[in-house]
N, C-alpha and C positions, 0 to 999 in steps of 0.2 A: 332557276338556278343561276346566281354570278359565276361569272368568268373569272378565270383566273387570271393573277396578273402578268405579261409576260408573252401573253396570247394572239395581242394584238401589236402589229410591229408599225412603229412611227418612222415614215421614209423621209431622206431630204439627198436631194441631191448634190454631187460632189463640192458645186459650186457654193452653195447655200454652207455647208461645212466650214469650209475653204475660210468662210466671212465669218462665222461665228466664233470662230478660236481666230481670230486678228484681234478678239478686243481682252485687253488687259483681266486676268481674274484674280482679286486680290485674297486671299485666302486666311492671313490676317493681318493685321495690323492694327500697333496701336499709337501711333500718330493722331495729333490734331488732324480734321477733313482740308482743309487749306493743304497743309506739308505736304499728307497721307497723298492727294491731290497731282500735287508738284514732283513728288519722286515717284510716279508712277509713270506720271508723262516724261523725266528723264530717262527714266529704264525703257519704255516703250522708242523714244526714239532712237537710243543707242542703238540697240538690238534692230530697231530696222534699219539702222545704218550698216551692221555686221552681220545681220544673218546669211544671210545671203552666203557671206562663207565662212561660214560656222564658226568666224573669230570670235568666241567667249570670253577669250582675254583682253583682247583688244577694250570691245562692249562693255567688260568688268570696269576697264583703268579709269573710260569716259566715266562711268557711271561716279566711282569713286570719286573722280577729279570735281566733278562737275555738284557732289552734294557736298566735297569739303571746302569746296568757296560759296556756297550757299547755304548752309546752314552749321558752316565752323567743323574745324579736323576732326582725325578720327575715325570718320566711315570704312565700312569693311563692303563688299559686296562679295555672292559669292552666284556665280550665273553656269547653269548643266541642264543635262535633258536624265539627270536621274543621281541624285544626290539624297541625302540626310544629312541634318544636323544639328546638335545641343551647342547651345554658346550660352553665354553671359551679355547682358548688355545694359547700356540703359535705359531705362522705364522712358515712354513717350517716341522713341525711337528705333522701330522695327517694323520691318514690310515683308513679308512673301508674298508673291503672286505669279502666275504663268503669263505667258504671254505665246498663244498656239504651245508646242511643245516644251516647251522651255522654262523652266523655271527661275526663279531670280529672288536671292533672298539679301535684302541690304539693311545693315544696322550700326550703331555706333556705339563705340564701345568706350 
């Protein structure tokens, strides 16, 4: 007879956690791999520049500043630990991803 699933519990230790939500998870996007690439490691360094104290805003303004001199005005970011949202935007230029708890969704509009 199989087991059901659910049955058997997979352990990892806090540490091991800890490390595996520090890497970016991009959830979608439809950027070229180059861009898609480039504003992920933006969003990843900001937010470890502000997590620490839970400046969102702050993290938001860089992230902004820093993709409408790099790929031309426009950008919106919007960064939370529990948000929704329907927007409009343009085609080739949309990112969600988390980053540990935190989610982060930037686009241009």
């Amino acid at each position: 007879m199989a087991k059901p699933y659910g049955k058997t519990a997979f352990k990892i230790n806090d540490e091991e956690f800890q490390k595996s939500i520090k890497k970016p998870l991009v959830k979608y996007s439809d950027m070229p791999t180059e861009m898609g690439n480039e504003v992920v490691e933006v969003c990843t360094t900001a937010l470890d520049k502000f997590q620490a104290s839970r400046d969102y805003e702050s993290a938001s303004i860089l992230i902004k500043n820093t993709l409408d001199k790099k790929f031309g005005a426009s950008w919106q970011c919007a960064i939370g630990e529990g948000f929704g949202f329907d927007i409009g935007c343009q085609q080739k230029f949309l990112v969600h991803l988390y980053y540990g708890k935190v989610g982060i969704l930037c686009y241009k509009s």
